[in-house]
Backbone bond lengths (Angstrom), bond angles and torsions (degrees), N, CA, C in turn:
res aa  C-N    CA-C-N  psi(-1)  N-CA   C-N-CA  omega(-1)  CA-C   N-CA-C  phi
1 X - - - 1.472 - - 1.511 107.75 -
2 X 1.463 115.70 125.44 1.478 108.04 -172.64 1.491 99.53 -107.14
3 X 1.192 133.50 136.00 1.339 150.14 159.03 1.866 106.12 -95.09
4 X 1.931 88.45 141.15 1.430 102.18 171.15 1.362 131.69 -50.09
5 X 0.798 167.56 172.19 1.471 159.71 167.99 1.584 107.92 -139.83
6 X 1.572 108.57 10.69 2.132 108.39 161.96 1.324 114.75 -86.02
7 X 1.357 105.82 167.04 1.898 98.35 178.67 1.356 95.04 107.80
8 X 1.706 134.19 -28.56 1.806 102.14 -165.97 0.982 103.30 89.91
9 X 1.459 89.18 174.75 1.793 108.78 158.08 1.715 127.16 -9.48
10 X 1.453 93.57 -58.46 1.491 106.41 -169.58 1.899 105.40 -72.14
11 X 0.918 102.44 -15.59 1.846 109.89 -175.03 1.449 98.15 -85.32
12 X 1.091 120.83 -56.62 1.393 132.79 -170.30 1.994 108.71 -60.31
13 X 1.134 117.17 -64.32 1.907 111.26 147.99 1.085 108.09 -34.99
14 X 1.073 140.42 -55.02 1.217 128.15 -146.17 1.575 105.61 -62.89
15 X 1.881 92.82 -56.17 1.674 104.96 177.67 1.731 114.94 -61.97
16 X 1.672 115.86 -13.65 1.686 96.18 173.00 1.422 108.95 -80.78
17 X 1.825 127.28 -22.38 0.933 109.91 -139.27 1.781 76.63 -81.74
18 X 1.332 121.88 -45.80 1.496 127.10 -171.65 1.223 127.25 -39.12
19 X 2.058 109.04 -37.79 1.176 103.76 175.13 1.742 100.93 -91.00
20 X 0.907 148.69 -22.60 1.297 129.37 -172.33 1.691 100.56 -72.52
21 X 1.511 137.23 -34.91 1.224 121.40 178.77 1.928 118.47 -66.65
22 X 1.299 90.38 -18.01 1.709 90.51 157.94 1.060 141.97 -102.87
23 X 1.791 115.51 16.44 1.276 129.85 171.27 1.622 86.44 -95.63
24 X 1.311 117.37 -60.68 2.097 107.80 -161.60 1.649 95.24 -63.23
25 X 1.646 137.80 -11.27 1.304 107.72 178.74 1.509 98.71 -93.64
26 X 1.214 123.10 -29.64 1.580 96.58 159.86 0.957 139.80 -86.62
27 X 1.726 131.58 22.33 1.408 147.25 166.41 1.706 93.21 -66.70
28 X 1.611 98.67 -58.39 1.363 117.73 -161.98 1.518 131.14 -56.25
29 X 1.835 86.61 -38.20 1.657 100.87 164.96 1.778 117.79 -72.27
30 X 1.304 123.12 -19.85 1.518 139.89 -150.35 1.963 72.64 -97.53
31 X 1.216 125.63 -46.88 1.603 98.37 -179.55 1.381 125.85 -116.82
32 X 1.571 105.49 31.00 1.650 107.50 147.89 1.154 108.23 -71.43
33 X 1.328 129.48 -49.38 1.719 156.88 -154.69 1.479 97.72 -69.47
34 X 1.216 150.05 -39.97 0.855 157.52 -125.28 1.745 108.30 -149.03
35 X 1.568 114.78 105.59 1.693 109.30 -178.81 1.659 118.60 -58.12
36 X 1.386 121.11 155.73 1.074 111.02 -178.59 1.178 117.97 -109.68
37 X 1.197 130.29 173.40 1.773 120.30 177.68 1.787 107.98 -144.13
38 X 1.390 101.55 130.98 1.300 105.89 175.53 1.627 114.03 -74.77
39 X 1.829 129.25 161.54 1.715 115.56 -163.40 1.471 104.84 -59.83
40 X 2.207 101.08 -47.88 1.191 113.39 -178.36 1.959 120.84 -53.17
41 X 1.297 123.07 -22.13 1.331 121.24 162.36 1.547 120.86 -81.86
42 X 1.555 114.39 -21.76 0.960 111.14 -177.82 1.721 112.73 -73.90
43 X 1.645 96.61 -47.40 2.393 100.72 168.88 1.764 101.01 -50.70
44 X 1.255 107.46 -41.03 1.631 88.85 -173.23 1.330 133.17 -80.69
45 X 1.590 113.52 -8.38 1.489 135.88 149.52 1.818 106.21 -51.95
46 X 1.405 99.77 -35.74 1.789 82.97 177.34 1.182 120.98 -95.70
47 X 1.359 112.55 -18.63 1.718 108.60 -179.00 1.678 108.47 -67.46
48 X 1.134 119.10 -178.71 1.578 118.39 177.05 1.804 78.88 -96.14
49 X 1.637 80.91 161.11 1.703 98.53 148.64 1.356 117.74 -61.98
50 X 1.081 110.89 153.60 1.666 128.57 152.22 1.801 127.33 -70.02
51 X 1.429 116.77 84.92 1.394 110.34 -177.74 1.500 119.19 -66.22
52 X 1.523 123.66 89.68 1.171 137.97 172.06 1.784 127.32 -65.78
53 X 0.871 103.53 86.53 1.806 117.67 -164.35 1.482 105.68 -42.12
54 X 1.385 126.48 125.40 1.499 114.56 173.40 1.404 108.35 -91.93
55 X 1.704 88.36 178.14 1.727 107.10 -155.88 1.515 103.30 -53.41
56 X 1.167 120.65 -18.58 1.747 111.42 -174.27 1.612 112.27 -90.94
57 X 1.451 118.53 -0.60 1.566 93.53 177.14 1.460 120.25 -88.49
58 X 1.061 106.46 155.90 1.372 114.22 177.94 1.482 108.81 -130.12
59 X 1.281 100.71 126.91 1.420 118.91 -158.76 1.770 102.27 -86.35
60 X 1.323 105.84 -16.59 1.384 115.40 -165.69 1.896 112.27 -98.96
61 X 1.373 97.77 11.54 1.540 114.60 -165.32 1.328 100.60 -105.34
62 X 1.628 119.21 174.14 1.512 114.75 -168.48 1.729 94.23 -92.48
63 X 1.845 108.15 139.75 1.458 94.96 -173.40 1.451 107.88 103.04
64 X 1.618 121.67 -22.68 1.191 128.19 -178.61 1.642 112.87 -77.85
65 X 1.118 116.43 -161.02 1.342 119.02 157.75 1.541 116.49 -35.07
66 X 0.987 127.06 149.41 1.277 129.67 176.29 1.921 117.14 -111.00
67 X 1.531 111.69 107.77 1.683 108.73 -154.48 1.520 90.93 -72.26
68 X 1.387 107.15 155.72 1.002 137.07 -168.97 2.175 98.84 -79.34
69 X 1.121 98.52 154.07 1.659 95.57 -177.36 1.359 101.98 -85.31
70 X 1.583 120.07 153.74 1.484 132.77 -162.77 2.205 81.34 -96.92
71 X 1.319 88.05 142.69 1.629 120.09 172.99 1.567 98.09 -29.17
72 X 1.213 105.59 128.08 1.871 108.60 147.62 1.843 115.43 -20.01
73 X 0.892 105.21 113.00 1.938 104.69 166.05 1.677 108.55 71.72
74 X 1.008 107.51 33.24 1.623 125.15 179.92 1.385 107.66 -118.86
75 X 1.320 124.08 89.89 1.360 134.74 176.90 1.950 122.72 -66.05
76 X 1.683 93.46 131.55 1.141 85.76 -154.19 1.653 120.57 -59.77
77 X 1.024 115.34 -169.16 2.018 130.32 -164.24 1.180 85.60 -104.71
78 X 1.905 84.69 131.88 1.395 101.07 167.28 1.183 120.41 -110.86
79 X 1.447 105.66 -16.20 1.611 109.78 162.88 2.143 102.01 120.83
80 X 2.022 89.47 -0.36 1.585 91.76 -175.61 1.576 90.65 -106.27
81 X 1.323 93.29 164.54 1.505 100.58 163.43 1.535 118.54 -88.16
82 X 1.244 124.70 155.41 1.231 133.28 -130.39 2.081 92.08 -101.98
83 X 1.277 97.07 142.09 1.886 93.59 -160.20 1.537 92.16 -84.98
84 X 1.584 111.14 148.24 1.364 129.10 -146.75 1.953 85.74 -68.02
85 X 1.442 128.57 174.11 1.429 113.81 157.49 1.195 111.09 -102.09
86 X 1.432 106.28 167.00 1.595 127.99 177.79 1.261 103.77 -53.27
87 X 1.829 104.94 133.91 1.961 93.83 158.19 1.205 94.92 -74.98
88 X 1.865 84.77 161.40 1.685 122.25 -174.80 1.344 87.93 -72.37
89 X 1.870 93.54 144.20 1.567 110.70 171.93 1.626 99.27 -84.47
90 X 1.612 104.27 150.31 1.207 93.66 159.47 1.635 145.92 -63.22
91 X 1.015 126.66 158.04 1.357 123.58 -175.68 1.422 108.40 -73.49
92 X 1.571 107.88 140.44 1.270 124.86 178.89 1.145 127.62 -152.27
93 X 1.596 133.60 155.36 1.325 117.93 -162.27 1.405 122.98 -60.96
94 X 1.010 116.80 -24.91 1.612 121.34 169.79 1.369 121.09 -43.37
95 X 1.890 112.34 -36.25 1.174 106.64 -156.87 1.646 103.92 -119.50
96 X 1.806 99.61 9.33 1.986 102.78 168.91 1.690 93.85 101.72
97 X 1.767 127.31 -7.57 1.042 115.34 -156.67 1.938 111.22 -78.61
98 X 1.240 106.45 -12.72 1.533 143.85 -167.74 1.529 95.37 -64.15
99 X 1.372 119.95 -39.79 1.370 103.52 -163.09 1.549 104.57 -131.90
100 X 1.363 112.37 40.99 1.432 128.05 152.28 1.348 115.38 -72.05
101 X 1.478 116.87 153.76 1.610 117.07 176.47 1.256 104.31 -48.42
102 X 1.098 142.86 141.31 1.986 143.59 131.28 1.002 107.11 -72.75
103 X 1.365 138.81 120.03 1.525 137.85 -174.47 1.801 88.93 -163.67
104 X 1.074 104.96 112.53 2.011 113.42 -176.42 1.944 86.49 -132.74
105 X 1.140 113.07 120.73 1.762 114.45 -177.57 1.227 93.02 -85.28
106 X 1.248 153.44 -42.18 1.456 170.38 162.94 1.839 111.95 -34.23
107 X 1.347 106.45 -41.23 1.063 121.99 -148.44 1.973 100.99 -85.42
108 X 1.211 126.01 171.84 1.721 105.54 171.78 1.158 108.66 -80.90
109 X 1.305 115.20 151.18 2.253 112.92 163.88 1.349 106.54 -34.52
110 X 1.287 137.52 142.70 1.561 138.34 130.97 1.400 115.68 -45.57
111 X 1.005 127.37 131.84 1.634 143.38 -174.84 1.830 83.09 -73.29
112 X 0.994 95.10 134.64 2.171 112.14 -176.68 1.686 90.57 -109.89
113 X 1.533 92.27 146.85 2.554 95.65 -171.31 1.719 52.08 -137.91
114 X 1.816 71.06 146.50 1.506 119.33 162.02 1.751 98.48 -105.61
115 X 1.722 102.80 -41.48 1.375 105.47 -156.07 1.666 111.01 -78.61
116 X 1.395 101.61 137.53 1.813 97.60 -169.72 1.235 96.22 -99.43
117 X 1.858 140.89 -3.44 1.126 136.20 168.31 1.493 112.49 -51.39
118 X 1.393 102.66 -40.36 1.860 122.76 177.25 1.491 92.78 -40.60
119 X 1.420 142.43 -45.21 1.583 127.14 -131.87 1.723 84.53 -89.14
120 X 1.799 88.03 163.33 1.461 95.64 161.79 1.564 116.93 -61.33
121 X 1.337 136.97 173.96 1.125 129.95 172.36 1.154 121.62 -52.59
122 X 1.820 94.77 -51.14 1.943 99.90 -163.10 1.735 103.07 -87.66
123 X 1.409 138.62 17.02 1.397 148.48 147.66 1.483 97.15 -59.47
124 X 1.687 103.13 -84.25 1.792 126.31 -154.76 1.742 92.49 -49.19
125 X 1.083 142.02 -11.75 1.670 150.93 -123.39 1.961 93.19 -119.27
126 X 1.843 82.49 -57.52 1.527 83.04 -168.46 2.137 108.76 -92.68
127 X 1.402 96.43 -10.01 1.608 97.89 168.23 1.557 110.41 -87.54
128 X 1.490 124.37 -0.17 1.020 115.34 158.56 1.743 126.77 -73.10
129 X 1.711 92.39 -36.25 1.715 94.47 -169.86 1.381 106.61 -83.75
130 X 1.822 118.05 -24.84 1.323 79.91 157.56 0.901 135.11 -91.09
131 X 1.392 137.55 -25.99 1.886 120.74 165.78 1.544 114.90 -13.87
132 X 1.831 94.56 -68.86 1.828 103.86 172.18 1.655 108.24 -22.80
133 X 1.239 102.01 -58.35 1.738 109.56 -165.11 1.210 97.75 -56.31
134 X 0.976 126.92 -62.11 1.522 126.12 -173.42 1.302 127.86 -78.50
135 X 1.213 121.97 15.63 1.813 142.16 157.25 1.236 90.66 -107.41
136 X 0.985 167.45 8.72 1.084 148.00 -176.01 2.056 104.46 -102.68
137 X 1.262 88.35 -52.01 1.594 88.09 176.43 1.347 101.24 131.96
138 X 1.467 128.60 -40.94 1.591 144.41 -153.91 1.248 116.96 -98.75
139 X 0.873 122.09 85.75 1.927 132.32 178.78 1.217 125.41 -47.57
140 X 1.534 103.51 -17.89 1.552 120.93 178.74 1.654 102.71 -81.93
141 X 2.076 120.23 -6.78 1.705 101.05 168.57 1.514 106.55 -87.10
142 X 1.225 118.49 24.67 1.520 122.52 177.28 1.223 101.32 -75.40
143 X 1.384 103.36 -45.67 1.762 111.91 -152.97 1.849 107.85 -36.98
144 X 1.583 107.23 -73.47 1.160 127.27 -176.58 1.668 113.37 -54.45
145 X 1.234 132.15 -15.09 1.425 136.55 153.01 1.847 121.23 -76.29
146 X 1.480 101.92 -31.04 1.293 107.08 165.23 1.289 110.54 -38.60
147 X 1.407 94.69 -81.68 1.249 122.74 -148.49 1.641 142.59 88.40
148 X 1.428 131.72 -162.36 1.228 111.24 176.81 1.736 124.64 -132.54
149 X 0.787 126.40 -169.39 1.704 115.82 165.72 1.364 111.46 50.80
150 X 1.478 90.16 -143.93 2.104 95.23 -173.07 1.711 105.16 -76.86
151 X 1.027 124.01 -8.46 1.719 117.14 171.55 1.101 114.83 -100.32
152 X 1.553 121.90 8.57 1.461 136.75 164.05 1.530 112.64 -47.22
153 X 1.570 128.29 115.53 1.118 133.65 128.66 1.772 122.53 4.60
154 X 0.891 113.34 90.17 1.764 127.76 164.00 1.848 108.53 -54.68
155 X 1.318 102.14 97.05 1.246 107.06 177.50 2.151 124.95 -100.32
156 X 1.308 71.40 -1.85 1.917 90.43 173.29 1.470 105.14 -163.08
157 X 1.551 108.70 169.31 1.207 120.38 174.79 1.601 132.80 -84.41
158 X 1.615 85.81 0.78 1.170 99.25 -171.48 1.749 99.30 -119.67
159 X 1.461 122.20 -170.75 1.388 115.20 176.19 1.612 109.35 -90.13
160 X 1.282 129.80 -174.48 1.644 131.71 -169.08 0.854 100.03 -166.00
161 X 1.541 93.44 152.12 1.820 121.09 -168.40 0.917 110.54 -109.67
162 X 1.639 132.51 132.80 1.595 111.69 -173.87 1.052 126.15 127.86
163 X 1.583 131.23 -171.06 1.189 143.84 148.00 1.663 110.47 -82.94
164 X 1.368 105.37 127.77 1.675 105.95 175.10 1.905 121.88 -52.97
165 X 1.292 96.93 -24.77 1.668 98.15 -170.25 1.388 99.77 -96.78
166 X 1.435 132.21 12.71 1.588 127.32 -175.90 1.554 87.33 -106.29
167 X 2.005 108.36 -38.99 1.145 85.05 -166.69 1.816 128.43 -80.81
168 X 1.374 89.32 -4.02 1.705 102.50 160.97 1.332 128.50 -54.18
169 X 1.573 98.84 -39.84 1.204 90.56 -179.95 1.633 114.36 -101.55
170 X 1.221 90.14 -0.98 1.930 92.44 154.45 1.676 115.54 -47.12
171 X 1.302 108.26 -55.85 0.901 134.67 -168.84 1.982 112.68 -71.34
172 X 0.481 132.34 9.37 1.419 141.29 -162.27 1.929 108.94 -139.22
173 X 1.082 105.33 160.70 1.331 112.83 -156.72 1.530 115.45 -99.51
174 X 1.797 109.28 -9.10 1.130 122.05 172.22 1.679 104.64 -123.27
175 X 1.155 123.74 168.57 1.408 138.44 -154.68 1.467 95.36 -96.29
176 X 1.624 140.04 -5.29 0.987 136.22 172.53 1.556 117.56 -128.11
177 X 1.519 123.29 12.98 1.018 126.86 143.43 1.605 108.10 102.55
178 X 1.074 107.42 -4.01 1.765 115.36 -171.31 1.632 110.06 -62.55
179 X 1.004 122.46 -22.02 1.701 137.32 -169.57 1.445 75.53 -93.43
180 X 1.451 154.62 -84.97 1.341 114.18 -154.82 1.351 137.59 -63.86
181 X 1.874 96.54 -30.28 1.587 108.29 159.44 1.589 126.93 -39.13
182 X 1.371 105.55 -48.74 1.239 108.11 171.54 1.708 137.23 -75.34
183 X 1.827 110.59 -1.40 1.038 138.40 -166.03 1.659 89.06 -93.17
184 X 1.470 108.98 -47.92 1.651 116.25 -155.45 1.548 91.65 -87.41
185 X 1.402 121.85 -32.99 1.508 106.10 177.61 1.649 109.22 -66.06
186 X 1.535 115.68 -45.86 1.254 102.39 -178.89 1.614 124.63 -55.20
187 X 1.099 115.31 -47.72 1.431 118.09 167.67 1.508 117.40 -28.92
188 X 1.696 109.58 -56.44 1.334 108.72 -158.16 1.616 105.82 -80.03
189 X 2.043 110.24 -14.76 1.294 105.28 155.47 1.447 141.73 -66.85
190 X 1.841 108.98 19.50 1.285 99.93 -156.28 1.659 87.06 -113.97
191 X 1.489 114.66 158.36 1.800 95.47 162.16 1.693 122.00 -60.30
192 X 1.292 102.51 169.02 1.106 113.69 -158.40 2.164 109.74 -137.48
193 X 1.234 121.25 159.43 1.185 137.04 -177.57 1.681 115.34 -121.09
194 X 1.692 87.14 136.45 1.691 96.27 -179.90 1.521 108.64 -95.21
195 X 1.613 126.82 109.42 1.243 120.23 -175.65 1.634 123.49 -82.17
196 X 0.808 149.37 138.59 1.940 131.31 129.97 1.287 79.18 85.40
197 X 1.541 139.31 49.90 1.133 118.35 130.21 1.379 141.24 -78.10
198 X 1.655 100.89 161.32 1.279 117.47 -166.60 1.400 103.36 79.64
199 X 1.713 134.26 31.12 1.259 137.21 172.50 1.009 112.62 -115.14
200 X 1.450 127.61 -154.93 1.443 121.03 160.62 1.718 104.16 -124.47
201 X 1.664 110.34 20.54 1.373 110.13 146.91 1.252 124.10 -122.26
202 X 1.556 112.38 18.31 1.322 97.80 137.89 1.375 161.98 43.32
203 X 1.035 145.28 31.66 1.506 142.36 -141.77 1.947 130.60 -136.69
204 X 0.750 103.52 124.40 1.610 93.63 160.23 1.219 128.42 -88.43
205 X 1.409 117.55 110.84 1.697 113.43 -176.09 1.247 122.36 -95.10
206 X 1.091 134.62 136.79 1.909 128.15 166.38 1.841 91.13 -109.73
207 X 1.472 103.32 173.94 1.296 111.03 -64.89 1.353 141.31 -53.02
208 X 1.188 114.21 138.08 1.591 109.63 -170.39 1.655 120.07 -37.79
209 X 1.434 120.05 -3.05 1.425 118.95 -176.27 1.721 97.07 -74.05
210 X 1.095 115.69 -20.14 1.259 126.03 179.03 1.516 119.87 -39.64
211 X 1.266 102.25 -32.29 1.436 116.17 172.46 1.284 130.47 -128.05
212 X 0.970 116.51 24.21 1.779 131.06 -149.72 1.297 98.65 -132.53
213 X 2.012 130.55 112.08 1.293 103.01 178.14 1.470 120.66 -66.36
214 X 1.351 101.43 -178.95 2.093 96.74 177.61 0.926 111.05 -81.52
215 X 1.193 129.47 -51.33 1.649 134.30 -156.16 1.961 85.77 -62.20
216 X 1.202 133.03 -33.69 1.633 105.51 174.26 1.168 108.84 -103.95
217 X 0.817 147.88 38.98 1.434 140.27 123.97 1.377 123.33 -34.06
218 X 1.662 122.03 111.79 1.245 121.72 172.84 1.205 135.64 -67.11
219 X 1.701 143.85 -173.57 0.965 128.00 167.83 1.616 128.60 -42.16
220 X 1.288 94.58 -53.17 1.801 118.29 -168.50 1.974 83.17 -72.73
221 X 0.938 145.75 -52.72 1.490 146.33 -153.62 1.499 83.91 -72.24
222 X 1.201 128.61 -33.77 1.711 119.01 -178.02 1.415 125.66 -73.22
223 X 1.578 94.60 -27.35 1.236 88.00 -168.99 1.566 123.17 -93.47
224 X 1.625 94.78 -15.98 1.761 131.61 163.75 1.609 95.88 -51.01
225 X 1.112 121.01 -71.13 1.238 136.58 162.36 1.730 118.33 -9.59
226 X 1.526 109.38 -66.41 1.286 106.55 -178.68 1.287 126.78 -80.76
227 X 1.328 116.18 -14.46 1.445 129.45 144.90 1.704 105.22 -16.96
228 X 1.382 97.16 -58.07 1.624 83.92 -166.05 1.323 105.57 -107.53
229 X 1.292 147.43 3.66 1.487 150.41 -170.02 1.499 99.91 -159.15
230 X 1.437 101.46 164.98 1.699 111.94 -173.84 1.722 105.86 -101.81
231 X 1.035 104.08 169.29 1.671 113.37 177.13 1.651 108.53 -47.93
232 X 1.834 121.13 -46.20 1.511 125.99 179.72 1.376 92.51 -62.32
233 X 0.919 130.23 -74.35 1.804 139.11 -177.49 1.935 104.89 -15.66
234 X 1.405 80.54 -63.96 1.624 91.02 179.38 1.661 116.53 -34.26
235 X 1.650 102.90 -75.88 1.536 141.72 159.05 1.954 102.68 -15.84
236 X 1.101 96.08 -61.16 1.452 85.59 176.35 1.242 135.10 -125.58
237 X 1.760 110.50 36.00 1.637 118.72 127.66 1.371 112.70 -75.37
238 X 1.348 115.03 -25.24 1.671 106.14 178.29 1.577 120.18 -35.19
239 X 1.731 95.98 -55.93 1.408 118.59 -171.69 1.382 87.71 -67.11
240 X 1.357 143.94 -79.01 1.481 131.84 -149.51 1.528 94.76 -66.36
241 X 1.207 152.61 -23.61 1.338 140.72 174.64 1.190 114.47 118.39
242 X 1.319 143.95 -26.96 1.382 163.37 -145.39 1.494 126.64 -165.26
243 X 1.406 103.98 153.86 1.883 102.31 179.42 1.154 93.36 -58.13
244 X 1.624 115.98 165.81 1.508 126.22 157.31 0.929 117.35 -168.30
245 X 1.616 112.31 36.93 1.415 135.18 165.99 1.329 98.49 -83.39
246 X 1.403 110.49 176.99 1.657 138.41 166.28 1.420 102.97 -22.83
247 X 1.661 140.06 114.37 0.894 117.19 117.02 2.162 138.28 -138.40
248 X 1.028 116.87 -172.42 1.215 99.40 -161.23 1.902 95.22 -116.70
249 X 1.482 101.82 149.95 1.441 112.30 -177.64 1.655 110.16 -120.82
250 X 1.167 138.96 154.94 1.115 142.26 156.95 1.710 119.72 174.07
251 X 1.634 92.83 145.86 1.348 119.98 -143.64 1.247 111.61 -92.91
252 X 1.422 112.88 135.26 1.839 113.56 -179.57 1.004 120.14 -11.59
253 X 1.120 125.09 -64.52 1.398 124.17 168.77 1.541 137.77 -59.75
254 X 1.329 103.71 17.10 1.291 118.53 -176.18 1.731 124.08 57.56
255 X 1.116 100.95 38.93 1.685 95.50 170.53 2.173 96.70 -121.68
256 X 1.744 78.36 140.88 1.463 80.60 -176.35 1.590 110.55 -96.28
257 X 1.416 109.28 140.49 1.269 102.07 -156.31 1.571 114.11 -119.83
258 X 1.670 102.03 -9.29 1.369 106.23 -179.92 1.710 110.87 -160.22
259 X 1.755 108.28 118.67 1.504 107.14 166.49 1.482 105.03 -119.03
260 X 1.132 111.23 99.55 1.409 110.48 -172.09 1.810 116.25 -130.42
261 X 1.404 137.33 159.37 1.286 137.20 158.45 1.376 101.13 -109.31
262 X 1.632 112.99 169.36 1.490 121.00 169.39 1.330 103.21 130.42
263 X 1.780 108.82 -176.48 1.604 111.95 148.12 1.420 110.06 -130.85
């Protein structure tokens, strides 16, 4: 469309106002022609739909949902409820339960002996030979205090493979075993507690921390204490509640029945 360009000034308006009213009527025509979209229709053009399950599926039908598999070592449902468990038997020497900490906060202190005149004979008899064993230097005079079979000496809490005196010196910090010798003599230098008498578990324990909670432990009981463990050692029986260092058990009758650490 050609417009005049005489007149001046006034010619020259004339032609902007003319062509700008035929640019907005063809803005205007360009979006009848053309659908429009609101922002909010335009985000929901990108999301997926929502697949809303109707009233007839059943998720529990074949073709349905597919159940998820039950845990590793989770036996399948039978549809009963599951039978209440047995109370725990008590612990007994048979089963290692004998030479767990005793620590009851509720309960009175155990009276702690220094004096080994106190022991029965055949106790004071067999805490003599081993000390011997363990002044001596030779881990191999264990052997014959061990012993063998079912009156065998409990040397862990767990079961063992082996010969008992290799596994001592498994256990020890030198290749000939003298660091535990000297671990088990200190122990048996410490006082000691008479447990569960008049039972048939029974026992004499060293060291008496064995039964004694920590948190009362006195000065002198602390320092008895580090004799056989370090200040960290200490620190974290606190947290487990009880000693659970080295200690040694044996029974009126003088058979020793447990040198063990742990809980």
């Amino acid at each position: 469309m050609n417009f005049p360009m005489s007149g001046g000034p006034k010619g020259l308006v004339l032609y902007i106002r003319l062509a700008t009213c035929c640019a907005a009527i063809a803005f205007v025509t360009c979006l009848e022609s053309s659908p429009a979209y609101a922002l909010s229709e335009i985000q929901r053009e990108e999301l997926p739909s929502p697949v809303t399950p109707s009233a007839d599926d059943d998720v529990s039908s074949p073709g349905g949902a597919v159940p998820m598999p039950a845990p590793v070592g989770t036996p399948p449902s039978t549809g009963q409820q599951p039978a209440a468990p047995d109370a725990a038997e008590p612990d007994s020497p048979a089963d290692g339960g004998s030479n767990r900490p005793r620590v009851d906060p509720e309960a009175p202190l155990p009276e702690v002996v220094y004096d080994l005149s106190k022991l029965p004979e055949p106790v004071r008899r067999m805490h003599d030979l081993i000390i011997e064993a363990c002044k001596s230097g030779d881990i191999e005079k264990l052997r014959p205090l061990i012993g063998k079979g079912d009156s065998m000496t409990q040397l862990s809490l767990a079961d063992i493979d082996g010969d008992a005196i290799a596994f001592l010196k498994g256990l020890s910090g030198d290749p000939d075993g003298q660091e535990i010798l000297a671990i088990l003599e200190e122990v048996l230098s410490a006082g000691y507690v008479h447990v569960d008498a008049g039972t048939a578990q029974e026992l004499y324990v060293w060291p008496y921390f064995f039964a004694l909670p920590l948190d009362k432990l006195d000065a002198k009981q602390r320092v008895e204490l580090f004799k056989i463990v370090t200040a960290g050692d200490f620190d974290d029986m606190k947290q487990f509640g009880a000693y659970i260092f080295y200690r040694v058990g044996i029974t009126p009758a003088g058979q020793w029945t447990f040198f063990v650490a742990g809980d």
